[in-house]
Backbone as a chain_set.jsonl record, in Angstrom:
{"seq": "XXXXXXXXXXXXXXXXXXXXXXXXXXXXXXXXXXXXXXXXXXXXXXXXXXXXXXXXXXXXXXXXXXXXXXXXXXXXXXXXXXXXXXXXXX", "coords": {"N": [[16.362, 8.595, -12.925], [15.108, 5.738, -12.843], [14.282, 2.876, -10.726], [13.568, 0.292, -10.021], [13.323, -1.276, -7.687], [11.089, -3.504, -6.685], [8.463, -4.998, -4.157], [6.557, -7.466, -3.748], [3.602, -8.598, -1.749], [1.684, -10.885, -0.307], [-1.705, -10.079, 1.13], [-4.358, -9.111, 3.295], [-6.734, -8.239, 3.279], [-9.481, -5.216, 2.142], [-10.579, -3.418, -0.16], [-11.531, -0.012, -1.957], [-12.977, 0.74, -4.604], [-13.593, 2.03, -7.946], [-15.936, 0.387, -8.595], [-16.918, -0.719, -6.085], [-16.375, -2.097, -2.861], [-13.886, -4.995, -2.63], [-11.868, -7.15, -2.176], [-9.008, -7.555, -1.402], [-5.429, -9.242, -1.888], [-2.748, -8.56, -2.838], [0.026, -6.763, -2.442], [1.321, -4.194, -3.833], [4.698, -3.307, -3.68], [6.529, -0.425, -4.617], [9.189, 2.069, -5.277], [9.711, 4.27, -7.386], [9.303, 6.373, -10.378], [6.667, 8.542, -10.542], [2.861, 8.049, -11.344], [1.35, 10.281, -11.186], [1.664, 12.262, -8.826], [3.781, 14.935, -8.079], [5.861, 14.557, -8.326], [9.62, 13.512, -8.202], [10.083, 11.356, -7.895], [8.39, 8.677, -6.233], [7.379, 6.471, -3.462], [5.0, 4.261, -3.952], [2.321, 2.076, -3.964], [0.272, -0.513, -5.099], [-2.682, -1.976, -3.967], [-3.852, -5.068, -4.65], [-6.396, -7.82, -6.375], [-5.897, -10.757, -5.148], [-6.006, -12.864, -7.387], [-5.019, -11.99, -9.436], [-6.884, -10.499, -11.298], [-8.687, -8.424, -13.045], [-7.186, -5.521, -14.315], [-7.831, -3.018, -13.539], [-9.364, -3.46, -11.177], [-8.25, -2.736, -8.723], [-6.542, -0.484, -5.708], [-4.317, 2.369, -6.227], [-1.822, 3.943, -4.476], [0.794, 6.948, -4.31], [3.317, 8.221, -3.047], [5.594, 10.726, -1.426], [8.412, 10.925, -0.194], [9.263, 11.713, 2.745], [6.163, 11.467, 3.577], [5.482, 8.523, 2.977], [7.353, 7.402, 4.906], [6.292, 9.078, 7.385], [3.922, 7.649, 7.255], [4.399, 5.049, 7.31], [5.935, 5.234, 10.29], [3.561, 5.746, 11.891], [1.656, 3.798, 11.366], [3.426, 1.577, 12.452], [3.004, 2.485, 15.578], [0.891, 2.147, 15.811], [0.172, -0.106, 15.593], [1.145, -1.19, 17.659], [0.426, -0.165, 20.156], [-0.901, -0.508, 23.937], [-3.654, -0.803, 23.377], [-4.22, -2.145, 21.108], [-2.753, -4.441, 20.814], [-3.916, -5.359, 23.172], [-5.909, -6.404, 22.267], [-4.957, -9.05, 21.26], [-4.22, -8.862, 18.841], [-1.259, -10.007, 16.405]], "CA": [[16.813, 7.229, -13.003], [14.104, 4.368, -12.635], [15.307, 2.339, -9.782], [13.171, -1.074, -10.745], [12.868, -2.161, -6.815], [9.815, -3.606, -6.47], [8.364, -5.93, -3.931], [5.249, -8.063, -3.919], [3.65, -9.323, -0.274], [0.797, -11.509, 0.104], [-1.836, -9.203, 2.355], [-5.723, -10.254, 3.69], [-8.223, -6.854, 3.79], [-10.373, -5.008, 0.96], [-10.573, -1.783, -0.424], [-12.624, 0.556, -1.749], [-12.357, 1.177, -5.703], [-14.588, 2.662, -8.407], [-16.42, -0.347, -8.73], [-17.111, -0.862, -4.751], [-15.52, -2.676, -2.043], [-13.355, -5.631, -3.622], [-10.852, -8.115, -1.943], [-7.312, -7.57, -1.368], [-4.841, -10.441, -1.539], [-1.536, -8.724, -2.612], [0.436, -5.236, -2.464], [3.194, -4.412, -4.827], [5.498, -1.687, -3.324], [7.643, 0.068, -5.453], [10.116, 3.216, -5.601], [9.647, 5.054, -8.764], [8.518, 7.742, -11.25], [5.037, 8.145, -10.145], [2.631, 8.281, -12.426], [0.493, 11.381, -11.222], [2.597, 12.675, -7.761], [4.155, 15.694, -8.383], [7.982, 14.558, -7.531], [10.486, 13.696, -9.056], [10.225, 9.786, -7.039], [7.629, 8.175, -4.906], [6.866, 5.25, -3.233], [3.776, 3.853, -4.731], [1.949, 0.744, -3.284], [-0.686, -0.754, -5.55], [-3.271, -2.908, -3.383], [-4.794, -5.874, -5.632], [-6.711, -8.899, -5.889], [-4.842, -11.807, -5.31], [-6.204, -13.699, -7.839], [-4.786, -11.351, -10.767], [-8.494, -9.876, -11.746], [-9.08, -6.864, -13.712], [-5.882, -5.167, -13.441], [-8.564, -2.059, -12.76], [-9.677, -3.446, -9.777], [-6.876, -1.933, -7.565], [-6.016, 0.838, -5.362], [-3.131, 2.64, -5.737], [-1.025, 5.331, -3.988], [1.624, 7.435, -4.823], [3.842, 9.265, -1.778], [6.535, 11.39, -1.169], [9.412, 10.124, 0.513], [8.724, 12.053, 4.089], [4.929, 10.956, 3.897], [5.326, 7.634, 3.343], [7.831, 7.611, 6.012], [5.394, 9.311, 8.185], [2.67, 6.919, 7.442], [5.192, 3.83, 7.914], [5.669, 5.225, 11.758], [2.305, 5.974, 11.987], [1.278, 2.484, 10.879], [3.896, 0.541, 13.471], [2.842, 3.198, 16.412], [-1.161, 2.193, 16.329], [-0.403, -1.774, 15.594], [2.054, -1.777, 18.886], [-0.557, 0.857, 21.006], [-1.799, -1.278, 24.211], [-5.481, -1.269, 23.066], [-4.099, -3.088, 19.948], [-1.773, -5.608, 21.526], [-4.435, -6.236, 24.166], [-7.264, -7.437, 21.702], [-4.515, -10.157, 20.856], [-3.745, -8.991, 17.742], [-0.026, -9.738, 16.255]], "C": [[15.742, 6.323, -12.409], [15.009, 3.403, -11.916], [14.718, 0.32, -9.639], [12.994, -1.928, -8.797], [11.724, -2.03, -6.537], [9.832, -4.423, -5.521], [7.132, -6.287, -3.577], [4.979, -8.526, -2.044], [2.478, -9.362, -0.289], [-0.495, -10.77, 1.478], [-3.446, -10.019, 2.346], [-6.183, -8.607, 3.657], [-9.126, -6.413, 2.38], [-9.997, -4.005, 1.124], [-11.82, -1.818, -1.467], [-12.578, 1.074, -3.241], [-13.609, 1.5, -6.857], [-15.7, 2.214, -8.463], [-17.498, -0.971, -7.257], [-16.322, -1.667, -3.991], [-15.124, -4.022, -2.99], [-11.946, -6.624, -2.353], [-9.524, -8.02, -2.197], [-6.497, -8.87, -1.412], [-3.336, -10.089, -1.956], [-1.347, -7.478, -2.585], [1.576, -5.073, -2.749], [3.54, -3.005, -4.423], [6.633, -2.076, -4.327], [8.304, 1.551, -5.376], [10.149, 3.565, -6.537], [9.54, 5.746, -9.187], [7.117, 7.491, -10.787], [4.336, 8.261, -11.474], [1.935, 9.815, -12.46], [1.207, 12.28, -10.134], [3.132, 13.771, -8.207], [5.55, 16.071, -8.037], [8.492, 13.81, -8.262], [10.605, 11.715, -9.285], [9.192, 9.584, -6.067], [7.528, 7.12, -4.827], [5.83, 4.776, -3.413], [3.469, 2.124, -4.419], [0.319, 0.61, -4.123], [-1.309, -2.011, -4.967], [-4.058, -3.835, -4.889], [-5.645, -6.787, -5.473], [-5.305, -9.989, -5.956], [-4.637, -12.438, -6.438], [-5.698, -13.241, -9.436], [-6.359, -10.776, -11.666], [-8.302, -8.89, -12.504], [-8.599, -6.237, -13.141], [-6.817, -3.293, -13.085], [-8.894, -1.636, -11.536], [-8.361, -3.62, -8.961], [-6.951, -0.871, -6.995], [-4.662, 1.102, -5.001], [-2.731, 3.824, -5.474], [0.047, 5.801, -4.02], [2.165, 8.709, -3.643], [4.92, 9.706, -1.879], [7.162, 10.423, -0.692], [9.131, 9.95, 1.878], [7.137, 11.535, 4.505], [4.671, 9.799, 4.272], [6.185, 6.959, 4.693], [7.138, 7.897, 7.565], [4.604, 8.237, 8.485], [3.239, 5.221, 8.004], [5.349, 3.597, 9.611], [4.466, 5.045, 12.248], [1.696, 4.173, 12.502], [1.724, 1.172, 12.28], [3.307, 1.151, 14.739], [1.399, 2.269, 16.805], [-0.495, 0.525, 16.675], [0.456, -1.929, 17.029], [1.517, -0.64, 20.135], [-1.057, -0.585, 22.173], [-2.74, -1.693, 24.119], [-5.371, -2.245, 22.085], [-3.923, -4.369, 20.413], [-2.812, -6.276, 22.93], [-5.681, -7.09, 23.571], [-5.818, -8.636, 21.163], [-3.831, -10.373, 19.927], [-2.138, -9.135, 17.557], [0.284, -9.042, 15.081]], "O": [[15.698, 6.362, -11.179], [16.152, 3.113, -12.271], [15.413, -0.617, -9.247], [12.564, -3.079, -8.726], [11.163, -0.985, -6.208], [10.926, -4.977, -5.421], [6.474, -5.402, -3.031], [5.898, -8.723, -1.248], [1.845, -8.307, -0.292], [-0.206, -10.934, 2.663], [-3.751, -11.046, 1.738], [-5.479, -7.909, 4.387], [-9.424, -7.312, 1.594], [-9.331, -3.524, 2.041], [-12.626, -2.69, -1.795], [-11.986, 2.153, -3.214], [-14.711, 1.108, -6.474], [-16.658, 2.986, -8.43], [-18.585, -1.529, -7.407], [-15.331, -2.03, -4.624], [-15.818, -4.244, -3.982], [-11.117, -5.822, -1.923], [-9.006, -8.434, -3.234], [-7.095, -9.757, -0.803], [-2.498, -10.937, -1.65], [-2.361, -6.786, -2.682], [2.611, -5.523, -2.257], [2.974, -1.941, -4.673], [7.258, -3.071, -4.694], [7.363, 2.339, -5.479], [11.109, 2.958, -7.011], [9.649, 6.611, -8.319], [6.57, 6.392, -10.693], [4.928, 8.502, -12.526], [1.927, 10.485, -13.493], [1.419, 13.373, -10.66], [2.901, 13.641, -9.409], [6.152, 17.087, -7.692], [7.781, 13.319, -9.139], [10.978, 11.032, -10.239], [9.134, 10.327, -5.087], [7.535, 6.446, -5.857], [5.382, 4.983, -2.285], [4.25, 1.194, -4.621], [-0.615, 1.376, -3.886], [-0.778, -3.086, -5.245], [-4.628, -3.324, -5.852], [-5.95, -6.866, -4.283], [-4.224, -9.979, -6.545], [-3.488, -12.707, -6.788], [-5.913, -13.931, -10.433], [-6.426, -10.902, -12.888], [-7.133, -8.534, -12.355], [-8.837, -5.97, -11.964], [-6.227, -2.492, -12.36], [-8.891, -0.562, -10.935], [-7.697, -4.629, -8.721], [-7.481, 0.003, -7.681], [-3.965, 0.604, -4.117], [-3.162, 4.787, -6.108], [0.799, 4.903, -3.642], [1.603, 9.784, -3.433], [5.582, 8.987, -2.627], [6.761, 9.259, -0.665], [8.855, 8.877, 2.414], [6.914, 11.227, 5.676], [4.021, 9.515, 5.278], [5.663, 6.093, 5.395], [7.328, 7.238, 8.587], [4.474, 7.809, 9.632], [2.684, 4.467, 8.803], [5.117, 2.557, 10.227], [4.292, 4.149, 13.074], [1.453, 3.65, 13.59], [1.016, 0.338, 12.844], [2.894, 0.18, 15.373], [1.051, 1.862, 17.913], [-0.629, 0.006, 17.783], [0.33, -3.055, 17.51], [2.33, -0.343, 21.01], [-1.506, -1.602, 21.644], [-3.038, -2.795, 24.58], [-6.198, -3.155, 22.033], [-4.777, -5.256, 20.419], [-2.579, -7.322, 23.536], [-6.267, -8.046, 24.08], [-6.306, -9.102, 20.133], [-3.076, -11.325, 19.731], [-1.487, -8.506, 18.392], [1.45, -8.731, 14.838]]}, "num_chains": 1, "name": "protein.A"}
């Protein structure tokens, strides 16, 4: 069953794609059929430009349930680490 939630969110960094480094400006998460993943469902987050560019220039990833889960803790753990929180960052 294709579950159609998607959601879009405005982001600031670059990545790294066949072409070479490249400008991020949005990241569409979604829950779905993957396209390559080897499950049944993954969460799949395609980084883009903002500006709608050459729908090529993207990177995207395709996770398990438990992984991206993982990487979600992971993710809040470092950005709320004192070394983080003491350079200022929010």
């Amino acid at each position: 069953m294709c579950t159609y939630l998607t959601t879009t969110e405005q982001v600031s960094g670059t990545g790294l794609g066949a072409g070479g480094w490249f400008a991020i400006g949005q990241a569409v998460v979604y829950f779905d059929h993957p396209q390559q993943a080897p499950v049944e469902h993954a969460l799949c987050i395609d980084f883009r430009p903002g500006d709608q560019a050459d729908p090529a220039r993207r990177v995207a990833i395709e996770l398990d349930a438990p992984s991206a889960r993982r990487l979600a803790e992971s993710i809040l753990a470092t950005l709320a680490h004192d070394e983080v929180r003491a350079l200022g960052v929010e």
